[in-house]
ZAKOLVEX-218303 format. One line per field, with one value per residue: residue number from 0; residue in three letters; x, y, z of N, C-alpha, C in turn. Coordinates in nm, 2 decimals. Example, Ala and Ser with C-alpha at 12.3 -4.5 7.8 and 13.67 -1.06 7.14 Angstrom:
# ZAKOLVEX-218303
nr	c(0,1)
rest	c(ala,ser)
nu	c(1.32,1.28)
nv	c(-0.57,-0.22)
nw	c(0.78,0.71)
cau	c(1.23,1.37)
cav	c(-0.45,-0.11)
caw	c(0.78,0.71)
cu	c(1.32,1.29)
cv	c(-0.33,0.00)
cw	c(0.78,0.79)
# end
This chain:
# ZAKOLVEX-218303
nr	c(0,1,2,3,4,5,6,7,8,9,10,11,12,13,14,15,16,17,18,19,20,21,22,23,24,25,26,27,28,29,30,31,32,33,34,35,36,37,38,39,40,41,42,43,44,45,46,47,48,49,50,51,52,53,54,55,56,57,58,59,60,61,62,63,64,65,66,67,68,69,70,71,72,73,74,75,76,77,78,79,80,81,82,83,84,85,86,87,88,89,90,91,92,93,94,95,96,97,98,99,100,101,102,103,104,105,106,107,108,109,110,111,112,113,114,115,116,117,118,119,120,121,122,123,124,125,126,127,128,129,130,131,132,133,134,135,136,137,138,139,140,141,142,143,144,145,146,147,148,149,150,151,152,153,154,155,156,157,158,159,160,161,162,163,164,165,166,167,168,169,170,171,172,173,174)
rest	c(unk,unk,unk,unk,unk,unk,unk,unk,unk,unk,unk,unk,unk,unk,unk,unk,unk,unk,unk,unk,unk,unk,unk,unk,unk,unk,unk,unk,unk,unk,unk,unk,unk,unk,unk,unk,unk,unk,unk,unk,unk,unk,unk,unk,unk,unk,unk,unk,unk,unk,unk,unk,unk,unk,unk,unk,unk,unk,unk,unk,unk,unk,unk,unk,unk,unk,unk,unk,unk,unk,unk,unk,unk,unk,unk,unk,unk,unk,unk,unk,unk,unk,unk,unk,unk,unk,unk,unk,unk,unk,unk,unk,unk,unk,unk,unk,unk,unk,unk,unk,unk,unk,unk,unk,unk,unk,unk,unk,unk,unk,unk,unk,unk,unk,unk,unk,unk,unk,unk,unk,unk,unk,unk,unk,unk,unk,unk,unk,unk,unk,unk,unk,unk,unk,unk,unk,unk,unk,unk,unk,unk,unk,unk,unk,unk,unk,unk,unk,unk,unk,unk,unk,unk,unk,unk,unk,unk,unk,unk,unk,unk,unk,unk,unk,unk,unk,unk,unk,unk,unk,unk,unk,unk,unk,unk)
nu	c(2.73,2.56,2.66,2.70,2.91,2.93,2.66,2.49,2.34,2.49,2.34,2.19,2.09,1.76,1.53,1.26,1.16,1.14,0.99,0.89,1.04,1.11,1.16,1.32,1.39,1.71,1.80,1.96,1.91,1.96,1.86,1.73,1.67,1.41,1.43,1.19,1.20,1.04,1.12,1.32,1.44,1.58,1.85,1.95,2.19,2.11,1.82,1.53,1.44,1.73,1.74,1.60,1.69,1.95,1.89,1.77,1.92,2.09,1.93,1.96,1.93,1.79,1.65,1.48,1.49,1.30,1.09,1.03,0.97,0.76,0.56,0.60,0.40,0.18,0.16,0.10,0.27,0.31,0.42,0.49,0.42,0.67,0.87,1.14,1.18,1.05,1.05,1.08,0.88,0.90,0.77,0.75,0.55,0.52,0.54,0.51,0.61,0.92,1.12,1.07,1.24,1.12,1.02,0.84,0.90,0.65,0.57,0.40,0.35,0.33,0.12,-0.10,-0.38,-0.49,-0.59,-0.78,-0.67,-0.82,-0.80,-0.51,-0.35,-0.23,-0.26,-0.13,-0.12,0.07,0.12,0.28,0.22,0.29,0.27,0.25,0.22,0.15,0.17,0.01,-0.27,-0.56,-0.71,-0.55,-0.30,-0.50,-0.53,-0.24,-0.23,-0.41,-0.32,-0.06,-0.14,-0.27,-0.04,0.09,-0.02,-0.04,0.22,0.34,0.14,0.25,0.53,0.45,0.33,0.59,0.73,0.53,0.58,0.86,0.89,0.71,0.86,1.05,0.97,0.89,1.15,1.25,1.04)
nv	c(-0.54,-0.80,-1.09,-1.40,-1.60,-1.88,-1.98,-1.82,-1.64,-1.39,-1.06,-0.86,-0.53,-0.44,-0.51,-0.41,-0.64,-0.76,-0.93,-0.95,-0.91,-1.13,-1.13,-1.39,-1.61,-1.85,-2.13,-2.16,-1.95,-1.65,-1.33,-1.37,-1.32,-1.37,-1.38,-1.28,-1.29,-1.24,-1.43,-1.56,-1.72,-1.61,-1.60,-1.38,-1.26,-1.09,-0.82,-0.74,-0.48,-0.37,-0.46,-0.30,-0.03,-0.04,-0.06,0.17,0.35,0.34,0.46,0.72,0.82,0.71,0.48,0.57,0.86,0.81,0.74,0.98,1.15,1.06,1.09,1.38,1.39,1.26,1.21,0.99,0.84,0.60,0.27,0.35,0.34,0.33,0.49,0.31,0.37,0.58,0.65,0.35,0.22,0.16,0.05,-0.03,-0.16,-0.17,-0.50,-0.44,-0.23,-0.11,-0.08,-0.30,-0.61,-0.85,-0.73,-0.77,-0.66,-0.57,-0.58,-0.35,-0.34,-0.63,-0.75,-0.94,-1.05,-1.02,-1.29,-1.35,-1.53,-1.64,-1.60,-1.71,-1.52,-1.37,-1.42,-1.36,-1.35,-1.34,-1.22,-1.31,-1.59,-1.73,-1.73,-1.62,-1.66,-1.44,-1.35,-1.13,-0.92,-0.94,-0.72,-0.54,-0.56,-0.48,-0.21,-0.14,-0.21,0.01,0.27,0.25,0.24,0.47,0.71,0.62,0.75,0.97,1.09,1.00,1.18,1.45,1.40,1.36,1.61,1.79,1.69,1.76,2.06,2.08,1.98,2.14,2.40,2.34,2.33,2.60,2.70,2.65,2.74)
nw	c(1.62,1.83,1.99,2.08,2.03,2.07,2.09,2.01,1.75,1.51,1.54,1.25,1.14,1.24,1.03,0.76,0.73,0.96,1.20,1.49,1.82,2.07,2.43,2.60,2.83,2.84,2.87,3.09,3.21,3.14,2.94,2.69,2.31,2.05,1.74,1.48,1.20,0.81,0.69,0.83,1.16,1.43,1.73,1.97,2.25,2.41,2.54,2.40,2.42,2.39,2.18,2.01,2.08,1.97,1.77,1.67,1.70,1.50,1.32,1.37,1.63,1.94,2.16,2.38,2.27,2.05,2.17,2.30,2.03,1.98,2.21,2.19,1.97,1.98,2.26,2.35,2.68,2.79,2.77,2.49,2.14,1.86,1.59,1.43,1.18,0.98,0.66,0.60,0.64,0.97,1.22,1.55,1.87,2.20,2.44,2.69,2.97,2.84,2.97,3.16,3.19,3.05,2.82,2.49,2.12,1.89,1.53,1.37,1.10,1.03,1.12,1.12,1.24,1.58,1.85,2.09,2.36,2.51,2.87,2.87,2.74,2.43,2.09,1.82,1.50,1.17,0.86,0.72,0.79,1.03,1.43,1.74,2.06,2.34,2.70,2.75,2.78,2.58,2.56,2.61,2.44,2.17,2.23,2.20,1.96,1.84,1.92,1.78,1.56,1.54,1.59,1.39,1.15,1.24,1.20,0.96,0.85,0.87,0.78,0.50,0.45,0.47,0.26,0.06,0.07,0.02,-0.24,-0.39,-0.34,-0.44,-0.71,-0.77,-0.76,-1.03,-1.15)
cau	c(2.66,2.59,2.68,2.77,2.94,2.93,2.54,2.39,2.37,2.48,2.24,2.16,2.03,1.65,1.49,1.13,1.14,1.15,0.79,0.86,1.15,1.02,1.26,1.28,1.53,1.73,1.83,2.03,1.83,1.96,1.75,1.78,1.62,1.44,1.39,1.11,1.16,0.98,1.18,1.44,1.44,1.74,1.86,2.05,2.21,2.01,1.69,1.47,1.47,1.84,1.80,1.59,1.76,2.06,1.80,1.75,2.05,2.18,1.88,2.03,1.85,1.78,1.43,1.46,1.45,1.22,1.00,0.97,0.89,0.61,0.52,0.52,0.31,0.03,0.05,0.17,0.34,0.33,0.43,0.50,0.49,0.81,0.92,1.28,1.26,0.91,1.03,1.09,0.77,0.96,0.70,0.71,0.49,0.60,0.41,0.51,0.69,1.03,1.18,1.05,1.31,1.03,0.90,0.89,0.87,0.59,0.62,0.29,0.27,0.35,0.03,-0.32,-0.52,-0.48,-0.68,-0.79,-0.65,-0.92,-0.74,-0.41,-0.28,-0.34,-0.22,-0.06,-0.10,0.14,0.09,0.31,0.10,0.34,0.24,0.32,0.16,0.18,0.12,-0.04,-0.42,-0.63,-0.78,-0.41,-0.24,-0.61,-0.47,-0.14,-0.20,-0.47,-0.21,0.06,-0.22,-0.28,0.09,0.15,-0.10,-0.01,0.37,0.30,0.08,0.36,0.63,0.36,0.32,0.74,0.76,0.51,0.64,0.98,0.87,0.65,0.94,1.19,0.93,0.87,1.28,1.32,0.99)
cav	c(-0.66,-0.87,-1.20,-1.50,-1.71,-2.02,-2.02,-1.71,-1.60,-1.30,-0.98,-0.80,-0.44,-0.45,-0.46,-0.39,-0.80,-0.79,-0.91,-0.95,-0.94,-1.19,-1.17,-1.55,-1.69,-1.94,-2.30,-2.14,-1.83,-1.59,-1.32,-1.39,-1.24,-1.42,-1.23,-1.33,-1.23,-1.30,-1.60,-1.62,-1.70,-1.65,-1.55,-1.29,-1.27,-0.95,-0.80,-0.69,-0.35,-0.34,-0.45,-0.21,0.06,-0.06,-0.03,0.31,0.46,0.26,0.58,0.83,0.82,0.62,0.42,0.70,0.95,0.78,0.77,1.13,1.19,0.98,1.16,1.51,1.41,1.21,1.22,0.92,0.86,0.51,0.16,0.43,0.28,0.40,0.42,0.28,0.45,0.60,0.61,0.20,0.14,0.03,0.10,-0.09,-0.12,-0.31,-0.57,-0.40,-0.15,-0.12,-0.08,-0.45,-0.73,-0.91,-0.63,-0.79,-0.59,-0.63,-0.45,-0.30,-0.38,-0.74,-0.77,-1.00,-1.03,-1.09,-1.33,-1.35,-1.66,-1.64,-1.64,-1.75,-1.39,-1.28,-1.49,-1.30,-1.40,-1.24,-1.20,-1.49,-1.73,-1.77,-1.69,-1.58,-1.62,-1.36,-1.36,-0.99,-0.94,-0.93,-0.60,-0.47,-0.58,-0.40,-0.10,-0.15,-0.16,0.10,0.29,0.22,0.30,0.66,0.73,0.59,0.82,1.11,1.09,0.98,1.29,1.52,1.35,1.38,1.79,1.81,1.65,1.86,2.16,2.07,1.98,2.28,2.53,2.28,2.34,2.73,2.72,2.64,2.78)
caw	c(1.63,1.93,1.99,2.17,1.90,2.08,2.10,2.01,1.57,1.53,1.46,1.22,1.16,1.24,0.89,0.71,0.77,1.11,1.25,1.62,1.89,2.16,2.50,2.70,2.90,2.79,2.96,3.19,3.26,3.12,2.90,2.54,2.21,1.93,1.65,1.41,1.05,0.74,0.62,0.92,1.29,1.52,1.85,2.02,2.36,2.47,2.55,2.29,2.44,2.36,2.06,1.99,2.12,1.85,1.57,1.73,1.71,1.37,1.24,1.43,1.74,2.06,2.22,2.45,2.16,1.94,2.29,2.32,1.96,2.01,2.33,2.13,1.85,1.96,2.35,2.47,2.73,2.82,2.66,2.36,2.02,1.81,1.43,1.45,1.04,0.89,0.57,0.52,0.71,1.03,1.37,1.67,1.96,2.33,2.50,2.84,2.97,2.81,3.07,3.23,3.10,2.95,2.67,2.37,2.04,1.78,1.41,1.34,0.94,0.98,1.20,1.01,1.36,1.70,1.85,2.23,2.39,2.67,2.99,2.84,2.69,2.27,1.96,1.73,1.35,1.13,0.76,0.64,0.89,1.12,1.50,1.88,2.18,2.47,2.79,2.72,2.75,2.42,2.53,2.60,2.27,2.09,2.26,2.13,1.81,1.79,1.94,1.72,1.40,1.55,1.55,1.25,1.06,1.26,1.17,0.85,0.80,0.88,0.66,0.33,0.46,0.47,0.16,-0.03,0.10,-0.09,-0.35,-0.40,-0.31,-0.57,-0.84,-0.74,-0.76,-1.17,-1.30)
cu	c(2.67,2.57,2.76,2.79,2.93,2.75,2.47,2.41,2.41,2.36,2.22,2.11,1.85,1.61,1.37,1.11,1.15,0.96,0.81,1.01,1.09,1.17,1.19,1.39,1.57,1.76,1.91,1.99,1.90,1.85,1.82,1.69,1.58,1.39,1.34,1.15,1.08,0.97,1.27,1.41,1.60,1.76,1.98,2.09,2.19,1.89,1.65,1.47,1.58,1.84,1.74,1.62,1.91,2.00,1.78,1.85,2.16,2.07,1.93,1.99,1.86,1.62,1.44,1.37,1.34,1.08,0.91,0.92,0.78,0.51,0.50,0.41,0.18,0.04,0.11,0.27,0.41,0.30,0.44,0.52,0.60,0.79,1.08,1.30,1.09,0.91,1.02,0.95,0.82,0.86,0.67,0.66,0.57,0.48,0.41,0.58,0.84,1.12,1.18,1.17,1.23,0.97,0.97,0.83,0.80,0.58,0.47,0.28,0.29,0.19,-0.09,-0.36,-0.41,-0.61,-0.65,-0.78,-0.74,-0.84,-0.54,-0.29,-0.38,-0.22,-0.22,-0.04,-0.06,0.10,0.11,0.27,0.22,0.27,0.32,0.23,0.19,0.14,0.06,-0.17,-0.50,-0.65,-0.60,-0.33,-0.33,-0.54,-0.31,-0.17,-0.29,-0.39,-0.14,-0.03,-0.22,-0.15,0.15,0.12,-0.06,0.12,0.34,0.22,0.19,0.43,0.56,0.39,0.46,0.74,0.67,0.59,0.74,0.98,0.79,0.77,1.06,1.13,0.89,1.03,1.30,1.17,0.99)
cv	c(-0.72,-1.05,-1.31,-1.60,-1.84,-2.05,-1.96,-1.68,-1.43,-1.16,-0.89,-0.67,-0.48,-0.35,-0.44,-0.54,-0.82,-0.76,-0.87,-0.96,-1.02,-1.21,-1.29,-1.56,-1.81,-2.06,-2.26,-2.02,-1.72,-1.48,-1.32,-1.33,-1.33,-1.41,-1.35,-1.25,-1.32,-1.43,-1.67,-1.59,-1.69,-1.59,-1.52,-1.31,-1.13,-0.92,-0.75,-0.52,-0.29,-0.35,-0.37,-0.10,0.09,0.00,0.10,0.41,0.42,0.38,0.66,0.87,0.76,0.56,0.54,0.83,0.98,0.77,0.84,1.19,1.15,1.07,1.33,1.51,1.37,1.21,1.10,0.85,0.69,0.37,0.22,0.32,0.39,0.34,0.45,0.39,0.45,0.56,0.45,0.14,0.03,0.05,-0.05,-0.04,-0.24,-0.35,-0.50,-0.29,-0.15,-0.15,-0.21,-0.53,-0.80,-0.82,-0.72,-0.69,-0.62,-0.54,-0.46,-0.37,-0.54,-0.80,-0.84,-0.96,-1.07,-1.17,-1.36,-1.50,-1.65,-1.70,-1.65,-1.62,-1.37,-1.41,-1.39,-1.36,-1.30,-1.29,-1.27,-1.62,-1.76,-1.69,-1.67,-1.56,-1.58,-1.37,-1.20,-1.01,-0.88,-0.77,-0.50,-0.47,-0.53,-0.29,-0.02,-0.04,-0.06,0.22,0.33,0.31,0.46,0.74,0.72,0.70,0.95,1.14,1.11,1.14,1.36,1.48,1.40,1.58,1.83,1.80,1.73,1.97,2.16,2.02,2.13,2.40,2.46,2.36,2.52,2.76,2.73,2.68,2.95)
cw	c(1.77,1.91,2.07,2.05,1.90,2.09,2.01,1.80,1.62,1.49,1.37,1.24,1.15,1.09,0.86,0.74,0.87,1.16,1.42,1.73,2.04,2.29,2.59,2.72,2.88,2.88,3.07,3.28,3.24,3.02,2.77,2.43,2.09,1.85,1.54,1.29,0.91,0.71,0.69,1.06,1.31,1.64,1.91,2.15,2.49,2.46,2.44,2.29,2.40,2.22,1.98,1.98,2.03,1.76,1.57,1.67,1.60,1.27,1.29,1.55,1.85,2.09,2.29,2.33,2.09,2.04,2.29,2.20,1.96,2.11,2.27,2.04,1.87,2.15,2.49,2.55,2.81,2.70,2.50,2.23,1.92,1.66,1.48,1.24,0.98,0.77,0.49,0.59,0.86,1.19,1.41,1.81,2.08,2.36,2.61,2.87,2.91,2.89,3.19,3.14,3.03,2.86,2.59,2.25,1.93,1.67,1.38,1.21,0.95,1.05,1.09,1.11,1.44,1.73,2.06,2.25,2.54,2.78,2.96,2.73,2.51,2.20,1.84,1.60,1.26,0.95,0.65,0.71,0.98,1.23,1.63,1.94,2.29,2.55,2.82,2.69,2.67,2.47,2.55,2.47,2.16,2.14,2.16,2.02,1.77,1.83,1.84,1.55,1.38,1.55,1.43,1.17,1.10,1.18,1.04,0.70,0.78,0.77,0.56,0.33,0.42,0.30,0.03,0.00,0.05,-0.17,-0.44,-0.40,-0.44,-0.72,-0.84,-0.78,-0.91,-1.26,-1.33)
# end
């Protein structure tokens, strides 16, 4: 867990309730983390990248890791979207490079619309109506998440293929 007790909550494992990890600096300028969930806000005393990179490796992995699967399956190679866990439905995409101190992390399923803030980045409306506005441009955050959909499905595909295939060979095993 990370945590500054005197300010900061502490955090949780990134859950299927986790809509968004937004990094900002706080009153003093440091970079801070504030993690959007369905029913709960709160905030960390790290980047979103980091805390991703926890959520990463709390499945058995890393963002690096989860990077490069991305990068064998569908291609790409930049601002990669990642599943921190396929099977709970857990994929996130960045607003920016990861690797920038400002990425923040957005969860693909919690996504209704975006909406173009003409000039002023994208508006982000999430499923339980709550929102987020980026300083990320509408046709960039369309990318994203079309992005993030083509991954999804690919992966997705695979898993279902795994998954018959053992079941097939279970039921080949006892008839």
């Amino acid at each position: 867990m990370f945590f500054n007790e005197d300010i900061y909550a502490p955090t949780p494992e990134i859950t299927p309730l986790t809509m968004v990890l937004l990094t900002e600096q706080d009153a003093s300028g440091n970079l801070i983390t504030n993690v959007m969930e369905e029913h709960n806000d709160y905030t960390v005393a790290v980047t979103a990248s980091k805390v991703m990179d926890h959520a990463c490796k709390f499945f058995g992995s890393s963002l690096k890791g989860r990077q490069d699967g991305t990068r064998d399956i569908c291609g790409i190679t930049h601002k990669a979207p990642i599943s921190v866990d396929p099977l709970s439905g857990m994929y996130f995409f960045p607003t920016t490079s990861p690797s920038s101190k400002q990425c923040s992390w957005i969860a693909h399923s919690h996504i209704d619309h975006i909406l173009d803030a003409f000039g002023q980045g994208t508006e982000i409306m999430f499923k339980n109506g709550k929102k987020v506005n980026l300083s990320v441009s509408y046709g960039s955050m369309l990318n994203q998440v079309q992005r993030t959909a083509q991954f999804r499905y690919l992966l997705d595909n695979r898993i279902r293929f795994l998954q018959k295939q053992v079941s097939e060979k279970t039921a080949e095993t006892f008839a």
